[in-house]
NUKOLKE-892792 format. One line per 8 residues: for each residue y, x, z of N, C-alpha, C, O. Coordinates in pm, whole numbers, plus 32768, in hexadecimal, padded with zeros to 4 digits. Atoms other than C-alpha are relative to their C-alpha. Layout:
Y X Z Y X Z Y X Z Y X Z ~ ...
//
This chain:
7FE1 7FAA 7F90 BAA8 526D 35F4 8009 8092 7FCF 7FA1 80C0 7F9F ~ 7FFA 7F85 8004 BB15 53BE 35C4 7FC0 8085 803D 7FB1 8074 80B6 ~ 8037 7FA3 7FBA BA7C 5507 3626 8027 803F 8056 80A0 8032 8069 ~ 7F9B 7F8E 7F9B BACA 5608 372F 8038 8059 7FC2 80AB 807B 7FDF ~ 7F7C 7FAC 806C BB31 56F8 360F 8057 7FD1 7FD4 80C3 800E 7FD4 ~ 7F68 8022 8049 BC12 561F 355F 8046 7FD5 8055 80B6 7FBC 8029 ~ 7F78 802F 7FB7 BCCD 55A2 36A4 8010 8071 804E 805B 8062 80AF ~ 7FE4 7F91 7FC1 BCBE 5706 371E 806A 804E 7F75 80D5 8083 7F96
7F99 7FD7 8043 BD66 577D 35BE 8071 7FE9 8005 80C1 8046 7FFB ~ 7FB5 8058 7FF7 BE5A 5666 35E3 8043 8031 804D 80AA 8069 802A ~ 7FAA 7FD9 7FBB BEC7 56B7 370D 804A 809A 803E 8091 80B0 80A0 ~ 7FB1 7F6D 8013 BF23 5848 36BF 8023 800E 7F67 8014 8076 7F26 ~ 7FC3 7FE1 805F BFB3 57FF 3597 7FD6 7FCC 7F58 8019 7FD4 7EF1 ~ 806B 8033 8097 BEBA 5771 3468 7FB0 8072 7FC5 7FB6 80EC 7FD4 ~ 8069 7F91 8052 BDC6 5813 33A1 8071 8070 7F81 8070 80EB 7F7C ~ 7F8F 7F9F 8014 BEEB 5897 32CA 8049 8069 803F 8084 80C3 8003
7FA8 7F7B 7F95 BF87 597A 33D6 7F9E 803E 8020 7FB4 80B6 8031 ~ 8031 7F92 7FF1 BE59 59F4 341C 7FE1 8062 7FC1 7FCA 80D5 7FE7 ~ 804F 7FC2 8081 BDE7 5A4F 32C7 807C 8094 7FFB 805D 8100 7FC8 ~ 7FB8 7F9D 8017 BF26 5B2D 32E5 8015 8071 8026 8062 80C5 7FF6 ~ 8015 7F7F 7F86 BEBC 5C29 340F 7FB2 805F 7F8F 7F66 804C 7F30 ~ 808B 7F92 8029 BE24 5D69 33B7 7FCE 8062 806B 7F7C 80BB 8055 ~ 805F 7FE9 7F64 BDC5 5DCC 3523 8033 7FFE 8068 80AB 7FE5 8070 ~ 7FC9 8023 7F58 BDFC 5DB8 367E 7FEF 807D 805D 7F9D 80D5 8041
8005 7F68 7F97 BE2D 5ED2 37A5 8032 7FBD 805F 807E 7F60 8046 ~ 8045 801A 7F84 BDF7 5E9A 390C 801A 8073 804E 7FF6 80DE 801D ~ 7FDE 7F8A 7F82 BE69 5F85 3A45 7F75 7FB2 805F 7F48 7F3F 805A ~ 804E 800F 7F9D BD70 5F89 3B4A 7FC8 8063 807B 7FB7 80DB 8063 ~ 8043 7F5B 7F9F BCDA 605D 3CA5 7F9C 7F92 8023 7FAC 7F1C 8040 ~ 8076 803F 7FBE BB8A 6006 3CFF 800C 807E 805F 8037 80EE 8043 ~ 8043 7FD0 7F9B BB1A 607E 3E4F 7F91 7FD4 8041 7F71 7F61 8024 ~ 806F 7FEE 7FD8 B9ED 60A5 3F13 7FB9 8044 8065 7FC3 80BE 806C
8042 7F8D 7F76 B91D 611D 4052 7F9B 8063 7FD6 7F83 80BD 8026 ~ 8053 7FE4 8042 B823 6199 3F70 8052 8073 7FD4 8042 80DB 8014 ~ 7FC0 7F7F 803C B913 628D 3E9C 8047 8074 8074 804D 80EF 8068 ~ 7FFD 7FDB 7F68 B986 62DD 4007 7FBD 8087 802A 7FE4 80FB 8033 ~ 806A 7FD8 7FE3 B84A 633B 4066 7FF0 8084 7F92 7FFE 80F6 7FBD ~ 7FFF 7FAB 806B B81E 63FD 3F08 8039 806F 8006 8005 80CE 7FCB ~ 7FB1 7FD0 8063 B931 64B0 3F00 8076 7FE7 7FB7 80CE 8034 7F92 ~ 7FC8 803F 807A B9D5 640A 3E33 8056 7F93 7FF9 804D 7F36 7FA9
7F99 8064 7F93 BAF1 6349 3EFC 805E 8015 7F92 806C 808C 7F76 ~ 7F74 8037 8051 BC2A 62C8 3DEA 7FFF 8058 7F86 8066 807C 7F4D ~ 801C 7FEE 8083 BB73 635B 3CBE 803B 7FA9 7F9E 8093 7FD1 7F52 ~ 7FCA 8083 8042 BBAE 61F6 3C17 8083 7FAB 8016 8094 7F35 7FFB ~ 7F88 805A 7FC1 BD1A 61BB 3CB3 8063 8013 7FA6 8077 8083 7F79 ~ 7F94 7FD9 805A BE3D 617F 3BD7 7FDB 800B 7F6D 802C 803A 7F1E ~ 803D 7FD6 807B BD56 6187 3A9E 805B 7F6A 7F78 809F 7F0A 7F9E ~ 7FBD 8055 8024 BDCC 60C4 394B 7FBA 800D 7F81 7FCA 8072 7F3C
8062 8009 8054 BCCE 605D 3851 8069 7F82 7F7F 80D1 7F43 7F6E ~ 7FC9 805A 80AA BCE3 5FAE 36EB 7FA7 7FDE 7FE8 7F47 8004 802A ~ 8041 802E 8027 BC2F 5EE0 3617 8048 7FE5 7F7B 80C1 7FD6 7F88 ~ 7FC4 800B 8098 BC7F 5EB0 3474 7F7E 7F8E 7FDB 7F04 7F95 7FCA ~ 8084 8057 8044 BBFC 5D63 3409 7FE0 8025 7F74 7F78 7FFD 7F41 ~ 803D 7FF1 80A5 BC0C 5DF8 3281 802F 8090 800C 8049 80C1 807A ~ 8019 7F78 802F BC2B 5F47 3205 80A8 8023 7FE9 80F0 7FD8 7FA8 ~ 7F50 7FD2 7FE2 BDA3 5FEE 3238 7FE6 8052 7F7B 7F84 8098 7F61
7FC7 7FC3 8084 BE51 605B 30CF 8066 8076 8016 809A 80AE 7FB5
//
């Protein structure tokens, strides 16, 4: 029986395609009644983060 990683690799591509990423970026707006409250209403809107699984050359 196979694992949940290897039929989760499988099915985006194999462990080969992944090995080939070197990071991922993400749009996002968090909101909140709290930041609202704060102040601090669409601080986090429209924001667009990264992540580098290895070290950029």
């Amino acid at each position: 029986m196979k694992s949940l990683l290897e039929l989760a690799l499988e099915a985006h591509g194999g462990l080969t395609r992944w090995s080939q990423l070197k990071a991922v970026t993400a749009g996002l707006s968090v909101t909140c009644a709290l930041g609202q409250i704060k102040g601090h209403a669409g601080a986090l809107q429209q924001i667009r983060i990264a992540s580098f699984f290895r070290s950029v050359d």
